[in-house]
SEROTI-553967 format. One record per atom (N, C-alpha, C): atom name; x, y, z; residue in three letters; residue number from 1. Coordinates in Angstrom, 1 decimal. Layout:
<sites>
<site><site>CA</site><x>X</x><y>Y</y><z>Z</z><code>ALA</code><pos>NUM</pos></site>
...
</sites>
This chain:
<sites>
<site><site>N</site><x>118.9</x><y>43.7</y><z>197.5</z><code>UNK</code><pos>1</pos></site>
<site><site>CA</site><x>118.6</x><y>43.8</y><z>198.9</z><code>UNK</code><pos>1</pos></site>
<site><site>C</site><x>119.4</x><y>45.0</y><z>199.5</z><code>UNK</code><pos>1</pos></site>
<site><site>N</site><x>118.6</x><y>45.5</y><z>200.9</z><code>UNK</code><pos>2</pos></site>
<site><site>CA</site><x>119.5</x><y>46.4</y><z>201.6</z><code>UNK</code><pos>2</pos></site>
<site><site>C</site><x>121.3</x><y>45.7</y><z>201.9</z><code>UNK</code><pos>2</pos></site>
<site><site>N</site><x>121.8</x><y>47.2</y><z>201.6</z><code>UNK</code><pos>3</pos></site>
<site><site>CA</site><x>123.0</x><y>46.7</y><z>201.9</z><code>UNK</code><pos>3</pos></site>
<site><site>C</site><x>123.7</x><y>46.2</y><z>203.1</z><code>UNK</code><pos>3</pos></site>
<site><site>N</site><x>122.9</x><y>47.3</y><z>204.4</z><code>UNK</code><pos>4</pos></site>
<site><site>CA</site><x>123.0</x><y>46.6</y><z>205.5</z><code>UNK</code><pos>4</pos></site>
<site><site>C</site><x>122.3</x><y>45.3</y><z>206.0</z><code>UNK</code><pos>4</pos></site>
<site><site>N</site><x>121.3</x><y>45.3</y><z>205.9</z><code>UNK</code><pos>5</pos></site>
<site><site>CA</site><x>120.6</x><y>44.5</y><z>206.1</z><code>UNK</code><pos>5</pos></site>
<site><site>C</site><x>120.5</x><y>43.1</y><z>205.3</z><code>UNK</code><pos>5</pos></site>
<site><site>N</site><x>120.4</x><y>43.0</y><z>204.2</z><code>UNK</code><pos>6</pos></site>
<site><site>CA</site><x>120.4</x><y>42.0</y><z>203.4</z><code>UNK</code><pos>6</pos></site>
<site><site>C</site><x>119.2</x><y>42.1</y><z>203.0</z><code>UNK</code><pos>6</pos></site>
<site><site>N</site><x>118.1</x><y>42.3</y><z>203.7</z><code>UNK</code><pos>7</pos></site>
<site><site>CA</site><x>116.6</x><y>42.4</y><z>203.3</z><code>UNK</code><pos>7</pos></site>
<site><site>C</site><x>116.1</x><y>42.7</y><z>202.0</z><code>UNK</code><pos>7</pos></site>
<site><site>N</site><x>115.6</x><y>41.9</y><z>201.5</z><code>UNK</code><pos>8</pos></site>
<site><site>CA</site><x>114.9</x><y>42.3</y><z>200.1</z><code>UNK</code><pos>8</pos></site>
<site><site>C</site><x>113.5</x><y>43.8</y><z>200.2</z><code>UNK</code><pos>8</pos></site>
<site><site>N</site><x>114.4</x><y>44.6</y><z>199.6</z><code>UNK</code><pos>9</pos></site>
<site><site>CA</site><x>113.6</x><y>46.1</y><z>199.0</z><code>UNK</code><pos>9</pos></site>
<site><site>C</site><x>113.4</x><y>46.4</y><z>198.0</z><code>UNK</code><pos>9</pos></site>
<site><site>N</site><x>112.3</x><y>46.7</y><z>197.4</z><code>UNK</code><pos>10</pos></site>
<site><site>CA</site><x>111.7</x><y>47.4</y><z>196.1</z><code>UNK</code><pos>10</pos></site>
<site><site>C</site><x>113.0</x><y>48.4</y><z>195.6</z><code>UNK</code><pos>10</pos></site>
<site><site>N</site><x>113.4</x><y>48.0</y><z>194.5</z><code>UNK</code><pos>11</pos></site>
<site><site>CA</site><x>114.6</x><y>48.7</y><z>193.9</z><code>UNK</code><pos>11</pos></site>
<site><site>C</site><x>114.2</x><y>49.8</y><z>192.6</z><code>UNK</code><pos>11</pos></site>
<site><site>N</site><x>113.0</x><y>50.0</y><z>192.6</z><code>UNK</code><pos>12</pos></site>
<site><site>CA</site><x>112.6</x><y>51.2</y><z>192.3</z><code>UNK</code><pos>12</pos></site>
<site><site>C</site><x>112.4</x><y>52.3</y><z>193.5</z><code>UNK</code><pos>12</pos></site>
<site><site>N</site><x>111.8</x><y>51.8</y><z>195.0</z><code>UNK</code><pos>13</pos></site>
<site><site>CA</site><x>111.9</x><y>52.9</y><z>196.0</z><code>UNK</code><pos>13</pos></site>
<site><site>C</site><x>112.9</x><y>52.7</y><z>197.0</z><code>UNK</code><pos>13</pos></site>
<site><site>N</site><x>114.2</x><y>51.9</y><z>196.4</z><code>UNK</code><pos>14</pos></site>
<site><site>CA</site><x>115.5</x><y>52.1</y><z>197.0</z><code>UNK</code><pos>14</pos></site>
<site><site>C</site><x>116.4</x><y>53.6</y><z>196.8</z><code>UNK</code><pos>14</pos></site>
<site><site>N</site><x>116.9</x><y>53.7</y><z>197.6</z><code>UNK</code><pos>15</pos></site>
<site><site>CA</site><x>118.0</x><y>54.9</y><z>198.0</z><code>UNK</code><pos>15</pos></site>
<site><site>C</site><x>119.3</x><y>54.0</y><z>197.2</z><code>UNK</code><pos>15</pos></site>
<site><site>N</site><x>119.6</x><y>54.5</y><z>196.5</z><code>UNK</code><pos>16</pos></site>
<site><site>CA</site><x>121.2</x><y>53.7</y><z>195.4</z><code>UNK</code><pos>16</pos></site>
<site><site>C</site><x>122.2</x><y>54.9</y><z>195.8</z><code>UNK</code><pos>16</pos></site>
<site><site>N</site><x>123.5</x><y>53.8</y><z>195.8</z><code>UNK</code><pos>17</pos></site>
<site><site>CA</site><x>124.3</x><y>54.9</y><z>195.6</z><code>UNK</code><pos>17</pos></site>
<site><site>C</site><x>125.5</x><y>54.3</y><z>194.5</z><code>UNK</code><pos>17</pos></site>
<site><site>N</site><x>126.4</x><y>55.2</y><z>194.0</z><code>UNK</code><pos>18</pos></site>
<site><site>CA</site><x>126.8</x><y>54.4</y><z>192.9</z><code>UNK</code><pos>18</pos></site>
<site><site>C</site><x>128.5</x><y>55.3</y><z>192.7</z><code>UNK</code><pos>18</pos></site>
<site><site>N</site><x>129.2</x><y>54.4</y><z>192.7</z><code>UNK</code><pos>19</pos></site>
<site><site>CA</site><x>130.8</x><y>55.0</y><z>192.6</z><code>UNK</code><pos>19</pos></site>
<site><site>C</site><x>130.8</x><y>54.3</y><z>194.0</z><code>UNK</code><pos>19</pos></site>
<site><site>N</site><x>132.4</x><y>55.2</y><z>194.5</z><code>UNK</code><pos>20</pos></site>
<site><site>CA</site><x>132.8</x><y>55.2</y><z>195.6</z><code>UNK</code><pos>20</pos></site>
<site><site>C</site><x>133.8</x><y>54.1</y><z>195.9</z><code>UNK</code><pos>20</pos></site>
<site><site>N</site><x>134.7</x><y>54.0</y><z>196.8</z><code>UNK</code><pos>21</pos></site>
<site><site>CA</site><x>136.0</x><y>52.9</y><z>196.5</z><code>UNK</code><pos>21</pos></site>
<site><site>C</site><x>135.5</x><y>51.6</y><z>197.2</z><code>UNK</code><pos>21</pos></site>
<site><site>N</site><x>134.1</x><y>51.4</y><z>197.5</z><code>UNK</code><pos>22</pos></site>
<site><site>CA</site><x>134.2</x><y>49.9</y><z>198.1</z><code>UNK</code><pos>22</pos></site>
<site><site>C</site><x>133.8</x><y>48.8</y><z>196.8</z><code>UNK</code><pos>22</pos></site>
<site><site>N</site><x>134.4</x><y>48.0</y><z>196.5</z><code>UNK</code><pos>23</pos></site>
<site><site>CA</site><x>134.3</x><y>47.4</y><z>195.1</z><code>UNK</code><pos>23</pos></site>
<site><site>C</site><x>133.2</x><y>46.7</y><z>194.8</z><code>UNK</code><pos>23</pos></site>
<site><site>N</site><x>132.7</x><y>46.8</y><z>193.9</z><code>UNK</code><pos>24</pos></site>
<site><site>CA</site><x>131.2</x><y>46.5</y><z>193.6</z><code>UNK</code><pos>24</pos></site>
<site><site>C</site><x>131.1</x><y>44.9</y><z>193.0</z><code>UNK</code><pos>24</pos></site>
<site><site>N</site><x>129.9</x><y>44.8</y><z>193.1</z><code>UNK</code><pos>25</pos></site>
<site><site>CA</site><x>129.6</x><y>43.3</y><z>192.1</z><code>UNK</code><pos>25</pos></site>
<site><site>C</site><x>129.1</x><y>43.3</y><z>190.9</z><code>UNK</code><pos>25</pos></site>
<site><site>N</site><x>130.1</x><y>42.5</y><z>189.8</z><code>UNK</code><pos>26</pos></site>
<site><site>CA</site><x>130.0</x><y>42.0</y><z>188.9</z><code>UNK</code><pos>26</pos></site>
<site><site>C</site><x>130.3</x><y>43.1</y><z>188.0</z><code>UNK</code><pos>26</pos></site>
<site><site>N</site><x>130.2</x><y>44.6</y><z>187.9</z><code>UNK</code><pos>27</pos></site>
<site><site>CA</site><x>130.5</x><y>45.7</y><z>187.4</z><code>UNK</code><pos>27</pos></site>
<site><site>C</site><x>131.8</x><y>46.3</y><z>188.0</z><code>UNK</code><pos>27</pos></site>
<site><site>N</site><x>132.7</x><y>47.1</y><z>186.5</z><code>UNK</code><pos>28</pos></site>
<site><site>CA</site><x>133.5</x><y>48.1</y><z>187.4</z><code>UNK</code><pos>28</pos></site>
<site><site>C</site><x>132.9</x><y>49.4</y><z>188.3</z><code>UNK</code><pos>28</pos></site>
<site><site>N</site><x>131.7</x><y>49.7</y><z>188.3</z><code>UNK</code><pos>29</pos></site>
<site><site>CA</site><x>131.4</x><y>50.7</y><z>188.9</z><code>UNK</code><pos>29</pos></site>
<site><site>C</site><x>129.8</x><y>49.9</y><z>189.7</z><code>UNK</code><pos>29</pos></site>
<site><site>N</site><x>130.5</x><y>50.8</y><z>191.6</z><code>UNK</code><pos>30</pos></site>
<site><site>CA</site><x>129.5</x><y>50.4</y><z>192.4</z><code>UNK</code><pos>30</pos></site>
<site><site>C</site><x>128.4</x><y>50.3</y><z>192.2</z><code>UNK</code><pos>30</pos></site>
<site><site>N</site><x>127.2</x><y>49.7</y><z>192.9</z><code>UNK</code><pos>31</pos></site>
<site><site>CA</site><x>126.1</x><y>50.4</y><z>192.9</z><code>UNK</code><pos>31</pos></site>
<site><site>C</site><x>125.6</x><y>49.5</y><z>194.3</z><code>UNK</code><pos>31</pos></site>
<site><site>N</site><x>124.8</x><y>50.2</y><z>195.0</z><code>UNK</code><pos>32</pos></site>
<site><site>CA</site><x>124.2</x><y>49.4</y><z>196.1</z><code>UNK</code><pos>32</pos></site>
<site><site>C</site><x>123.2</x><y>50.2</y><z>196.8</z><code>UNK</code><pos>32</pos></site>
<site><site>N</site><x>122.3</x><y>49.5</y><z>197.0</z><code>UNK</code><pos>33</pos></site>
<site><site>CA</site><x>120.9</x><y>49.4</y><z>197.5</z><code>UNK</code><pos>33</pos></site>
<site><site>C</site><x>120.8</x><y>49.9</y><z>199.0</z><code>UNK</code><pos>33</pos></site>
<site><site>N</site><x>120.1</x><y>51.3</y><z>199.7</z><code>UNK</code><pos>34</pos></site>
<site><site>CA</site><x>119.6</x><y>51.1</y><z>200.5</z><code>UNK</code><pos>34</pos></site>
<site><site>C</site><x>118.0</x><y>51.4</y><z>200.8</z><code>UNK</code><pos>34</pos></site>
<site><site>N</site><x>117.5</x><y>50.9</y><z>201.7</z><code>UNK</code><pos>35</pos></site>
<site><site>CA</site><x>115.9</x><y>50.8</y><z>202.0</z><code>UNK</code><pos>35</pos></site>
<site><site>C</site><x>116.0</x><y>52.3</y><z>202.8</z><code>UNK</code><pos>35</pos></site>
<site><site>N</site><x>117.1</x><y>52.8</y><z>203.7</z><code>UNK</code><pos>36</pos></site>
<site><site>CA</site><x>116.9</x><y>54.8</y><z>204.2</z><code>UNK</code><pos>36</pos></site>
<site><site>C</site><x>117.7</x><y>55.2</y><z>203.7</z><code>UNK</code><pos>36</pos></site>
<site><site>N</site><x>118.0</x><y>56.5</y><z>203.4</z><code>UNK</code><pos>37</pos></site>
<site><site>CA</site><x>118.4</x><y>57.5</y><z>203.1</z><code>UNK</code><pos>37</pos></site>
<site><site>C</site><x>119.8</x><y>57.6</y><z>204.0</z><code>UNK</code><pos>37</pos></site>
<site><site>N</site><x>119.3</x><y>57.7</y><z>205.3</z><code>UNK</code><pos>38</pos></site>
<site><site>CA</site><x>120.2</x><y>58.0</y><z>206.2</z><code>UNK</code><pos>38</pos></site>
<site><site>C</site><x>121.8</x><y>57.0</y><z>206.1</z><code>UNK</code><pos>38</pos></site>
<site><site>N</site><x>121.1</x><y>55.8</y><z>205.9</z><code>UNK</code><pos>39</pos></site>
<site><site>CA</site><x>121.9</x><y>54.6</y><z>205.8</z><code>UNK</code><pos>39</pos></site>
<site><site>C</site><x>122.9</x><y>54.9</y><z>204.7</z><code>UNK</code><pos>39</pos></site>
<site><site>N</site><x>122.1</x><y>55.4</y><z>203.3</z><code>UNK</code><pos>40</pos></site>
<site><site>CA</site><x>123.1</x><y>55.4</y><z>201.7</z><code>UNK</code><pos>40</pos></site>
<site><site>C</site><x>124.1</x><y>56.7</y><z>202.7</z><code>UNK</code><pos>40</pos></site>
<site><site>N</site><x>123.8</x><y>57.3</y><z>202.9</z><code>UNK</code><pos>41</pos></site>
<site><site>CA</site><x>124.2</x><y>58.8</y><z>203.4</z><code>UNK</code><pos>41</pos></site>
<site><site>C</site><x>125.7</x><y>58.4</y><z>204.0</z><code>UNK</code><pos>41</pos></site>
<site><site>N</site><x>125.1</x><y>57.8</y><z>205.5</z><code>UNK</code><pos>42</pos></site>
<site><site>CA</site><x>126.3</x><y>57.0</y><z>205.6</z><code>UNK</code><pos>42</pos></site>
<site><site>C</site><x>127.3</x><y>56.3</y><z>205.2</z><code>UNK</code><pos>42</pos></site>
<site><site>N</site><x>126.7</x><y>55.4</y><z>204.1</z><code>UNK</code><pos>43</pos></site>
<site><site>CA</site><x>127.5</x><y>54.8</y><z>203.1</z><code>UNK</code><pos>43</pos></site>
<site><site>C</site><x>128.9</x><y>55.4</y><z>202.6</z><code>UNK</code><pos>43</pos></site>
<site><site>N</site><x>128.2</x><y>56.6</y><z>202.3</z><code>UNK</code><pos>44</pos></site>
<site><site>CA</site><x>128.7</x><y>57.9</y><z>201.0</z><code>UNK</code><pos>44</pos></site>
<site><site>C</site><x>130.0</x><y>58.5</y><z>201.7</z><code>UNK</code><pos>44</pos></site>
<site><site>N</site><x>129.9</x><y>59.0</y><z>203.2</z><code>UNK</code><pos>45</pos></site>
<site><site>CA</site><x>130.7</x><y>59.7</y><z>203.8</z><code>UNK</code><pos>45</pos></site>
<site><site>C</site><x>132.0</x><y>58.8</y><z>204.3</z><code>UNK</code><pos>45</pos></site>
<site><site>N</site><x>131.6</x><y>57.3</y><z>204.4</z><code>UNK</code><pos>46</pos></site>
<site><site>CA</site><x>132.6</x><y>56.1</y><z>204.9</z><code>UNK</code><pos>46</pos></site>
<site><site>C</site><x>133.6</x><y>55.7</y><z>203.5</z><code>UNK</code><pos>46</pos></site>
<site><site>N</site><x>132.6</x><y>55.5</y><z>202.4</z><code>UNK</code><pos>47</pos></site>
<site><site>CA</site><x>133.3</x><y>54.9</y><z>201.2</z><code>UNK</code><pos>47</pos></site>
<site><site>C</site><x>133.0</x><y>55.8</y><z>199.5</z><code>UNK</code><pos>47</pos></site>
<site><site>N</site><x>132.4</x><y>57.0</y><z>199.4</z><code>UNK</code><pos>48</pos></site>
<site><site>CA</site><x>132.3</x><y>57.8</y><z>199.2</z><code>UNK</code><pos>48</pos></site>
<site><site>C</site><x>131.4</x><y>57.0</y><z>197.9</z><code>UNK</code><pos>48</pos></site>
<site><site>N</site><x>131.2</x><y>57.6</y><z>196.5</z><code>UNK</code><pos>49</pos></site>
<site><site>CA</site><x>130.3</x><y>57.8</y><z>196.0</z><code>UNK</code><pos>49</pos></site>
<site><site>C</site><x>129.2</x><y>58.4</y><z>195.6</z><code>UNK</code><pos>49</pos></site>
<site><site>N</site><x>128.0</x><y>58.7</y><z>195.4</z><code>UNK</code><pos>50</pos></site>
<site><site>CA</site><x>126.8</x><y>59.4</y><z>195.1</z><code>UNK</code><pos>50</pos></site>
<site><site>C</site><x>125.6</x><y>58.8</y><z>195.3</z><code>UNK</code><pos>50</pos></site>
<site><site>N</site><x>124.8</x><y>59.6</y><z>195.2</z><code>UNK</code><pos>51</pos></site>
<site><site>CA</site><x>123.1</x><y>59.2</y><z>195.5</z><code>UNK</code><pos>51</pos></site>
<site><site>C</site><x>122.9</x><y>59.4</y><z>194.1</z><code>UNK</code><pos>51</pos></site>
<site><site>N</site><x>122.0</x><y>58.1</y><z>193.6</z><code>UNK</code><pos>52</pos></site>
<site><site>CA</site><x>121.2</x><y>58.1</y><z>193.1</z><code>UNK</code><pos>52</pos></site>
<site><site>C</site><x>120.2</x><y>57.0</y><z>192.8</z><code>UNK</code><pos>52</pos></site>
<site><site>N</site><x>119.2</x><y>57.1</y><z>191.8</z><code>UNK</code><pos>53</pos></site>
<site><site>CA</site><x>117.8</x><y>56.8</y><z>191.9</z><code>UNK</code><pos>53</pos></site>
<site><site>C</site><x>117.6</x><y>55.7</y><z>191.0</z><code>UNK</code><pos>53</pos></site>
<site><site>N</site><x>116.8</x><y>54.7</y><z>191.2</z><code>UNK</code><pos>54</pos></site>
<site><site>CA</site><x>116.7</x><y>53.4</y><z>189.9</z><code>UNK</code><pos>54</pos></site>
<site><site>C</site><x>116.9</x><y>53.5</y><z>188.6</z><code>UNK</code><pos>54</pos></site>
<site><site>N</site><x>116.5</x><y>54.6</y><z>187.9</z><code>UNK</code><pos>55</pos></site>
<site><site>CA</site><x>116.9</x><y>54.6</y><z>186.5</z><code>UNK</code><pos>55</pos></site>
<site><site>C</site><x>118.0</x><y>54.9</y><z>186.6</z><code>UNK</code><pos>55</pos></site>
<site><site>N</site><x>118.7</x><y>55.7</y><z>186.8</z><code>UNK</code><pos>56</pos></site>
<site><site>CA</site><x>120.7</x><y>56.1</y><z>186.5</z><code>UNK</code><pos>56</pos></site>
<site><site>C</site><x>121.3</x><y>54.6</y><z>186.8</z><code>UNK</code><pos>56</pos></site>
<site><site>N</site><x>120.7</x><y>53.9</y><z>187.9</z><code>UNK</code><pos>57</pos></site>
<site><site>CA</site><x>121.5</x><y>52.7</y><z>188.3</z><code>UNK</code><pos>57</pos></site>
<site><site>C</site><x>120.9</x><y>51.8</y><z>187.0</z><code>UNK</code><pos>57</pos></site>
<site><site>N</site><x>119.8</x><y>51.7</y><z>187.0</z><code>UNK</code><pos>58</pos></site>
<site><site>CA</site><x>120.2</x><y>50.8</y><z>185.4</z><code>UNK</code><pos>58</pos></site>
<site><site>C</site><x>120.2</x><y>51.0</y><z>183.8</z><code>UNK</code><pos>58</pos></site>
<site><site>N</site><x>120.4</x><y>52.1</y><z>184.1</z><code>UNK</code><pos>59</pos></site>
<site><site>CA</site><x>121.1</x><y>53.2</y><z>182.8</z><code>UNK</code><pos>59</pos></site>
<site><site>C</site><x>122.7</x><y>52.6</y><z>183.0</z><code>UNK</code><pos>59</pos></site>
<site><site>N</site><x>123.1</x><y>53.0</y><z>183.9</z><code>UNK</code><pos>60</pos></site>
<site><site>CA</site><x>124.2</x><y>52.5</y><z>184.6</z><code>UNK</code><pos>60</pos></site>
<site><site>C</site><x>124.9</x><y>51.2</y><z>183.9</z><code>UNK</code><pos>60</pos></site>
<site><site>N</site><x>124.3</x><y>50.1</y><z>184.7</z><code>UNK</code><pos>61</pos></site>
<site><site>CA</site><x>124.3</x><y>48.7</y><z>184.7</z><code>UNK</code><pos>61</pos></site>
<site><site>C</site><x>124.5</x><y>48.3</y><z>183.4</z><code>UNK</code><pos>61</pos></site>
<site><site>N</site><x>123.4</x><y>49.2</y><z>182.6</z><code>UNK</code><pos>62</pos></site>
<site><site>CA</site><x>123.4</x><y>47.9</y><z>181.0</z><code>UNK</code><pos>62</pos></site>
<site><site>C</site><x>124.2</x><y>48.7</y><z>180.5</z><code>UNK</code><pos>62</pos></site>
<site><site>N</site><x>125.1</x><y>50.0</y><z>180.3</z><code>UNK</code><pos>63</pos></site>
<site><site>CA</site><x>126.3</x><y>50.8</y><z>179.7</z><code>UNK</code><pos>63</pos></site>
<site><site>C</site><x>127.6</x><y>49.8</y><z>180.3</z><code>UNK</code><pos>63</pos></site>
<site><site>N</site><x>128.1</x><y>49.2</y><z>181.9</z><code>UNK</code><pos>64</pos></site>
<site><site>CA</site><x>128.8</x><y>49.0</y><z>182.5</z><code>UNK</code><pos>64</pos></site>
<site><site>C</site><x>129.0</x><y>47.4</y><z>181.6</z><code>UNK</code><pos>64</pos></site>
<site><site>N</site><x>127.4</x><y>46.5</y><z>181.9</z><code>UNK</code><pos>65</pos></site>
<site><site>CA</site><x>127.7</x><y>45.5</y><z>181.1</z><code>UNK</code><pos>65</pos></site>
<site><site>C</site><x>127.6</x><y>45.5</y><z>179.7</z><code>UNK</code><pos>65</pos></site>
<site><site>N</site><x>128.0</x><y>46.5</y><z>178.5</z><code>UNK</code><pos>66</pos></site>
<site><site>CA</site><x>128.3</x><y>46.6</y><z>177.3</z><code>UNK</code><pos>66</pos></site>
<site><site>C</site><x>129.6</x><y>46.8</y><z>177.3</z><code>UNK</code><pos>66</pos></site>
<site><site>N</site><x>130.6</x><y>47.6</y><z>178.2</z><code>UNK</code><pos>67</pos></site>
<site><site>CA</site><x>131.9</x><y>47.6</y><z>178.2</z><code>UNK</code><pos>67</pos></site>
<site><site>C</site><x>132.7</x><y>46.6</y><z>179.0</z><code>UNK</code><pos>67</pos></site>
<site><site>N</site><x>132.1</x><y>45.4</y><z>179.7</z><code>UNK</code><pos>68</pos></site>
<site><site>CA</site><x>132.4</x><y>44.6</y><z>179.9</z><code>UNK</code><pos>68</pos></site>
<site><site>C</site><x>132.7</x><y>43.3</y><z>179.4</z><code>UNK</code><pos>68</pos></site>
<site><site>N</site><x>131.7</x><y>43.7</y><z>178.4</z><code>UNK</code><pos>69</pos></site>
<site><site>CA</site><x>131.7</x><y>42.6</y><z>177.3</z><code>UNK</code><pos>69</pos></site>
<site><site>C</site><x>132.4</x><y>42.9</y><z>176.2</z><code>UNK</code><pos>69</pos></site>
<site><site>N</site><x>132.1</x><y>44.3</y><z>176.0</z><code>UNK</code><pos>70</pos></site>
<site><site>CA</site><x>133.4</x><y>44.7</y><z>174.7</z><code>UNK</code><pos>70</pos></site>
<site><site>C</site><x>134.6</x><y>44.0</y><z>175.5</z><code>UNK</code><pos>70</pos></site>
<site><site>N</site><x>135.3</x><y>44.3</y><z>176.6</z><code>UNK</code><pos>71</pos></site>
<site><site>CA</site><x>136.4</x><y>43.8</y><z>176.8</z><code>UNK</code><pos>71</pos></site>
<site><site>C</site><x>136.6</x><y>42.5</y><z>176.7</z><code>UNK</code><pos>71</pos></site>
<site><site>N</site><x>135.9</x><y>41.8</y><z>176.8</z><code>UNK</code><pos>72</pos></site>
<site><site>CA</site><x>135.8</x><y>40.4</y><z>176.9</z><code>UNK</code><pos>72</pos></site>
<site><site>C</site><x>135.8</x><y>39.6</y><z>175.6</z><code>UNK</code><pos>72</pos></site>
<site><site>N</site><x>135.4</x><y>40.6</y><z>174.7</z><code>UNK</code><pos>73</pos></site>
<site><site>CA</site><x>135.1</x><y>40.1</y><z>173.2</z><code>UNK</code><pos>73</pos></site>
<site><site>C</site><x>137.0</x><y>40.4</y><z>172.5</z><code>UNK</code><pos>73</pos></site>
<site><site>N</site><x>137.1</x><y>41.4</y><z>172.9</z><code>UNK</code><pos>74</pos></site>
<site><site>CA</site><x>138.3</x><y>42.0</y><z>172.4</z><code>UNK</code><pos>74</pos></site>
<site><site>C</site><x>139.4</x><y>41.2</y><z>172.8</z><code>UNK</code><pos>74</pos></site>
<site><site>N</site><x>139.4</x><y>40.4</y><z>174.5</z><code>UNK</code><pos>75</pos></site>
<site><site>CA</site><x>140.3</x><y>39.7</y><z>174.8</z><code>UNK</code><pos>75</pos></site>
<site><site>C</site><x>140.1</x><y>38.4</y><z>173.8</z><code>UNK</code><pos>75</pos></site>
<site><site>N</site><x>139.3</x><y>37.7</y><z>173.6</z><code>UNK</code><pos>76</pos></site>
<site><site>CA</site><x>139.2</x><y>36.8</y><z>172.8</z><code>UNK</code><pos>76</pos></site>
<site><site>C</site><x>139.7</x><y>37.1</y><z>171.5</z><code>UNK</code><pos>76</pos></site>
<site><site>N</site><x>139.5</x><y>38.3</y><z>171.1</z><code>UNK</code><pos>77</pos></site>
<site><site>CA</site><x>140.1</x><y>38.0</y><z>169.8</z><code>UNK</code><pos>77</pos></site>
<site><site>C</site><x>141.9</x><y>38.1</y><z>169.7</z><code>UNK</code><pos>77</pos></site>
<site><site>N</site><x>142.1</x><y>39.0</y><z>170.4</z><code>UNK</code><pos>78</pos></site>
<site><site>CA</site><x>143.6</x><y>39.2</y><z>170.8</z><code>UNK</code><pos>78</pos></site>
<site><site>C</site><x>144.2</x><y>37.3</y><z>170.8</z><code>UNK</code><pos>78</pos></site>
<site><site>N</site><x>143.4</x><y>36.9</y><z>171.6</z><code>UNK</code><pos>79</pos></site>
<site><site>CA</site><x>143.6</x><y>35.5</y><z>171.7</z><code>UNK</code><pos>79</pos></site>
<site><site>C</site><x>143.8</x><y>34.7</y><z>170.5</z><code>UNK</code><pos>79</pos></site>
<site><site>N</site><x>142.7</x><y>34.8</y><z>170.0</z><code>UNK</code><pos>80</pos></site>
<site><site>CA</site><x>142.8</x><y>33.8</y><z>168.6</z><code>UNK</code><pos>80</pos></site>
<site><site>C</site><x>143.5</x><y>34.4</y><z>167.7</z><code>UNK</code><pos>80</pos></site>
<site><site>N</site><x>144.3</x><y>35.6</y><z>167.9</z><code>UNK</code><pos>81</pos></site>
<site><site>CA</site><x>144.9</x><y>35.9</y><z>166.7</z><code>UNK</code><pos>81</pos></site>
<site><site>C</site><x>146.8</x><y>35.7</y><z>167.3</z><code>UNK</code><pos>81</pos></site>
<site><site>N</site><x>146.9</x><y>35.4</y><z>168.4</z><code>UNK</code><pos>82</pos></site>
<site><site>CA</site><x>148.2</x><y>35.0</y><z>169.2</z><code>UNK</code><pos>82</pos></site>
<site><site>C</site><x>148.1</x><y>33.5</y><z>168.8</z><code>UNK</code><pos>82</pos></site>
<site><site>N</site><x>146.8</x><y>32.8</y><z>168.7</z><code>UNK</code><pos>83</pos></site>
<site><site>CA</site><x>147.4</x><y>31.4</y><z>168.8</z><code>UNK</code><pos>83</pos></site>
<site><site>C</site><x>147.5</x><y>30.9</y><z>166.6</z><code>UNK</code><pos>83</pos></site>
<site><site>N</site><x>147.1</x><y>32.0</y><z>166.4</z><code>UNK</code><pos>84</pos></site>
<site><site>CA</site><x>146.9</x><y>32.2</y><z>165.0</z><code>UNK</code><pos>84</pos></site>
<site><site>C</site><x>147.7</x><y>32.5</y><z>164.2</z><code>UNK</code><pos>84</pos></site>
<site><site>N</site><x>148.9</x><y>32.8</y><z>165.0</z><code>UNK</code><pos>85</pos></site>
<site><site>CA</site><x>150.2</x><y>33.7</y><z>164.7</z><code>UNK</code><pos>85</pos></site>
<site><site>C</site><x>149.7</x><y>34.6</y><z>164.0</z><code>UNK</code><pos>85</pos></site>
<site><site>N</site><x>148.7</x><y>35.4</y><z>163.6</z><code>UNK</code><pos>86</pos></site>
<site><site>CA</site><x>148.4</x><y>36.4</y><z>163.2</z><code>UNK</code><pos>86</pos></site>
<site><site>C</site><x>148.8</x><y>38.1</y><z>163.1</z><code>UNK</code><pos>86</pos></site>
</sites>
């Protein structure tokens, strides 16, 4: 959905922007949806970041959730090998 708005927008002819210090969902690195231009723009200059376009953001996404999960895999094993005295 738009980020202001909430409204559900076609996220292929969304305005994305992606970085920038406001903390994103579910990923370490932002990404959010706008339906104008003017709006991401704004975004960009308040909480900084970049423009860009549906494929980078889910080029993005499925790289962000592989190093997510590496981490998550890695914590686990650190785990089992602490309780493993390993």
């Amino acid at each position: 959905g738009d980020y202001n708005t909430k409204k559900l927008v076609n996220a292929e002819k969304a305005v994305w922007v992606m970085g920038g210090d406001k903390m994103g969902v579910m990923t370490k690195q932002a990404k959010w949806a706008f339906e104008d231009k003017a709006d991401a723009q704004k975004f960009i200059d308040e909480n900084g970041g970049g423009l860009s376009d549906f494929e980078r953001v889910m080029k993005a996404s499925y790289e962000d959730m592989y190093q997510d999960n590496k981490m998550i895999r890695e914590r686990r094993k650190n785990k089992r090998m602490m309780k493993s005295g390993s």
